[in-house]
N, C-alpha and C positions, 0 to 999 in steps of 0.2 A: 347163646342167642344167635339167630339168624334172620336174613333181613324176612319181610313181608314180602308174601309172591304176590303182587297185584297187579293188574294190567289194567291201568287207567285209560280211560276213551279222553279223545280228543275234547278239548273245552268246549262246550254244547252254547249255545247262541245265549242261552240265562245264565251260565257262570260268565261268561262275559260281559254282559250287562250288569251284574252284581259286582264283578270283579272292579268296574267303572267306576259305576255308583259310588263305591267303598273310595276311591283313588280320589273323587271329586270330593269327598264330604271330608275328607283328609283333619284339615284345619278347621273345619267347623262342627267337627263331631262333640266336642265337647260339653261344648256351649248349649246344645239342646237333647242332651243326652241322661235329663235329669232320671225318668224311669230305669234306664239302662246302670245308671251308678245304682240305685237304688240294688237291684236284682244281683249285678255283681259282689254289691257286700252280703246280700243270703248267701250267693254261692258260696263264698271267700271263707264265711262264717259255719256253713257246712262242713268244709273241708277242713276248718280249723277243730273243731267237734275231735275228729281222730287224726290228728295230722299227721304227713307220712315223718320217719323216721330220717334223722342226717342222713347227710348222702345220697337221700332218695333222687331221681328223678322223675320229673314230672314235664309231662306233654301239656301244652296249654292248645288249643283250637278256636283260630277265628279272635285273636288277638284284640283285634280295633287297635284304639289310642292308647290299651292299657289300662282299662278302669280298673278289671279282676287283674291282672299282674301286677300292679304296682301294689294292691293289699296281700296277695302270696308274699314276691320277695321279700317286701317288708318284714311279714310273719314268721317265714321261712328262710332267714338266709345262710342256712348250710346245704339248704338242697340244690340242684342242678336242676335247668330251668332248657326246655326248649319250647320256644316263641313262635309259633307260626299264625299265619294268615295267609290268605288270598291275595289281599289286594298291596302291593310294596309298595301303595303309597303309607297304608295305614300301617303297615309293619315299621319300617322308617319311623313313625311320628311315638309308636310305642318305644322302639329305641331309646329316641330322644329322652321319653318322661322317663324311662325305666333304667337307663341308664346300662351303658354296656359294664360289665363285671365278667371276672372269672366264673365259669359255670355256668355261663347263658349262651345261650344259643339263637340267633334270630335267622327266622330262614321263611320265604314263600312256599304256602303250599297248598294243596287242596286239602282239606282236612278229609274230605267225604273220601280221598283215595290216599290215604299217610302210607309214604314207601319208606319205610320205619321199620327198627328189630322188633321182629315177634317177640312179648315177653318179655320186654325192653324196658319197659317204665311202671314205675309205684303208684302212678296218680297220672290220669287222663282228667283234664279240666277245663269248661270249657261257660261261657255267658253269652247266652242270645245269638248263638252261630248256626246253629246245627238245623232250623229253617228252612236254611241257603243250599241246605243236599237237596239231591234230586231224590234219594230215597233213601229215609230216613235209616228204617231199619239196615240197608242192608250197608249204612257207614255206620251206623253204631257196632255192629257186629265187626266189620274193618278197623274197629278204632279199638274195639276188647282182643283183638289179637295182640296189639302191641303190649298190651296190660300183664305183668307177671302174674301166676297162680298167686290170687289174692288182692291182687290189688283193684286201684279202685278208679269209676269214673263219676263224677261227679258234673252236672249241666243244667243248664236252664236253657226252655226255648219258649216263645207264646203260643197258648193253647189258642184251643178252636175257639173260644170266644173274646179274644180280642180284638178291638176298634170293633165289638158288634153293634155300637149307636152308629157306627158311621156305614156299616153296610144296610143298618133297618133303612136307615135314612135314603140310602138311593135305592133300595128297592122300591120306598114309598113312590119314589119319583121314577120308580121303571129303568131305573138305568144298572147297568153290572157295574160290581165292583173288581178291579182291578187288583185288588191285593190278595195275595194270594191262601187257600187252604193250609191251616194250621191243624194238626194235633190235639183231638179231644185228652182228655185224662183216661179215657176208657183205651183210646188208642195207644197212648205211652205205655202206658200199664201193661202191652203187650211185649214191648221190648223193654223196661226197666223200670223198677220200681217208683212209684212218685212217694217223694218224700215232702212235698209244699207243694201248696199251690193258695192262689191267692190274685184277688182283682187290685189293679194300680190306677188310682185315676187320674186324670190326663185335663186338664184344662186349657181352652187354645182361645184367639179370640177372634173366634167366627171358623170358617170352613179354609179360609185362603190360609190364615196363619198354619193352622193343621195339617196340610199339603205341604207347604211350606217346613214346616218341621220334619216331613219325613224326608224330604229333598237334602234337606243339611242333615240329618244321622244318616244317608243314604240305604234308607230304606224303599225309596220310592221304585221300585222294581217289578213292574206290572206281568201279570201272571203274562203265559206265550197266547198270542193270539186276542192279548186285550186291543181294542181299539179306542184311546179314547176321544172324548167330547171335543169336539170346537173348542178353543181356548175363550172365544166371547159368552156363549153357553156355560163352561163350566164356571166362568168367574159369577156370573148370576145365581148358577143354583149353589155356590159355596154361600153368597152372604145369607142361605135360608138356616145354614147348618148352624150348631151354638157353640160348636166347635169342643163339645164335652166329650172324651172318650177316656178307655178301659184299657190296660195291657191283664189278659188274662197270663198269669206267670204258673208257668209248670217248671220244677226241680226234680231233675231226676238224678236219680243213683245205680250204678251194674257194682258187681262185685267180680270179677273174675273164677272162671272156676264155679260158681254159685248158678 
């Protein structure tokens, strides 16, 4: 094995802001992160379908608090385990649940740039991270280098039509939406197989609470160049909203080699 030649750019002003985001939502991820467990145990459950073999090593990306790691190790514990994220605060708080053991590895990283052995690991895994690249394809393709001939990456990230009740809703009312461009199924399909997909719905109460929720999953990270609303204006056009929304959930799969 050898390492990965990548030459990572400087942390661009949105991994920054995500990277926050993630640090502030630290302790309160949990607690409204119901669709997010949901999605981790398909992934979890995918992976368990062919699980890698003892020994194996496996890369996890975009960690959080641990929802999908603490269903692997569980599953898995003879394999080696390396843990990364972005944000040390949220790395930190996966620790804690996941608890340190022999074979784990917790460490800060970009995932969209892993300076990692080529060829290195049996299982790339990863729930609701892979979003946060700035381009999508060209870390998934950096993230199958590290993968041995054969092996596997297994991920889920939200398609293009997720929260689409809540973008109709401010076009009605003429205003952009801040959240950023997701990934049709037609687009995934170009870099990796979709093996699920599937709408999750979301119930909030009213428009403020739903805001609110993404602030605590620290989600709230508005595309470059959003401007938002006056805070007196936006609390008015939230009590219009019913606060119903969708996570459009895409799963995907690469094979190495394939």
């Amino acid at each position: 094995m050898r390492a990965v030649v990548v030459t990572a750019p400087d942390s661009t002003p949105r991994k920054d802001r995500v990277r926050r985001a993630f640090s502030a939502a630290a302790a309160s991820y949990d607690e409204g992160a119901g669709a997010q467990q949901e999605v981790a145990s398909r992934v979890a459950a995918l992976v368990l379908e062919a699980p890698p073999a003892a020994g194996a090593r496996i890369l996890e990306i975009g960690c959080g608090t641990g929802l999908l790691t603490k269903r692997l190790v569980s599953a898995l514990p003879d394999r080696r385990f390396w843990v990364t994220d972005l944000s040390p605060a949220m790395l930190e708080r996966c620790r804690e649940q996941v608890g340190e053991a022999e074979g784990r590895i917790f460490r800060v990283m970009d995932g969209e740039w892993p300076d990692l052995e080529e060829g290195g690991f049996d299982l790339v895994v990863s729930s609701f991270a892979f979003q946060w690249f700035d381009d999508l394809g060209a870390g998934l393709a950096r993230l199958s280098a590290c993968l041995r001939p054969g092996g596997r990456m297994v991920f889920s990230i939200p398609g293009a039509e997720t929260f689409h009740e809540w973008r109709r809703f401010l076009r009605s009312e003429g205003i952009p939406s801040g959240i950023g461009r997701f990934p049709s199924r037609h687009e995934l399909a170009r870099m990796a197989t979709v093996v699920a997909e599937e709408q999750l719905e979301a119930r909030f109460d009213g428009g403020l609470a739903f805001v609110r929720h993404l602030e605590a999953i620290g989600a709230r990270v508005a595309e470059e160049g959003y401007r938002p609303m006056p805070s007196g204006a936006l609390r008015r056009l939230l009590r219009s909203f019913d606060g119903r929304v969708s996570y459009h959930v895409l799963i995907g799969e690469l094979v190495a080699g394939r």
